[in-house]
Phi, psi and omega in degrees: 000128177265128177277136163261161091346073198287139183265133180323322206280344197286304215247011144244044234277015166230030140285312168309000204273178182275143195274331179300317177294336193254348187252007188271314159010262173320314201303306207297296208277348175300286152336336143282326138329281197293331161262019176268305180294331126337283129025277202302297162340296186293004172252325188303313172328312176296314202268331152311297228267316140010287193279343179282017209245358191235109167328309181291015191211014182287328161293328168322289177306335192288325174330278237268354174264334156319304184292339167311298160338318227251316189320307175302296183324301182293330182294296191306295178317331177297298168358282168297315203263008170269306187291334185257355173278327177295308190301000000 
């Protein structure tokens, strides 16, 4: 049986990476993150105004609108630290 031998680039290939592409990385999947939760806002938003239109769910909205507050809150705050992470 013949033994091959593997070059590090086959079987570390991301010890080996471009060092710039890897520091971009996070920033890159953060940012994607961050708009996917956007995304995610803009349905909650639909489906709270969806539910004020049904008397019988007004605490339910006052709920789901508290949770909107923080939700909004928490976006802005990713924001900010996406913008101060650049400087």
């Amino acid at each position: 049986m013949k033994h091959t031998r593997l070059r590090p680039t086959n079987y570390l290939p991301h010890v080996f990476a471009d060092v710039n592409a890897m520091a971009d990385e996070p920033l890159s999947r953060f940012e994607q993150r961050l708009a996917q939760a956007d995304s995610y806002l803009q349905i909650l938003i639909q489906q709270i105004a969806a539910m004020e239109s049904k008397p019988e769910l007004v605490d339910v909205v006052a709920k789901a609108n508290e949770f909107l507050d923080a939700v909004k809150h928490s976006i802005v705050l990713l924001q900010i630290a996406k913008v101060s992470s650049k400087l």
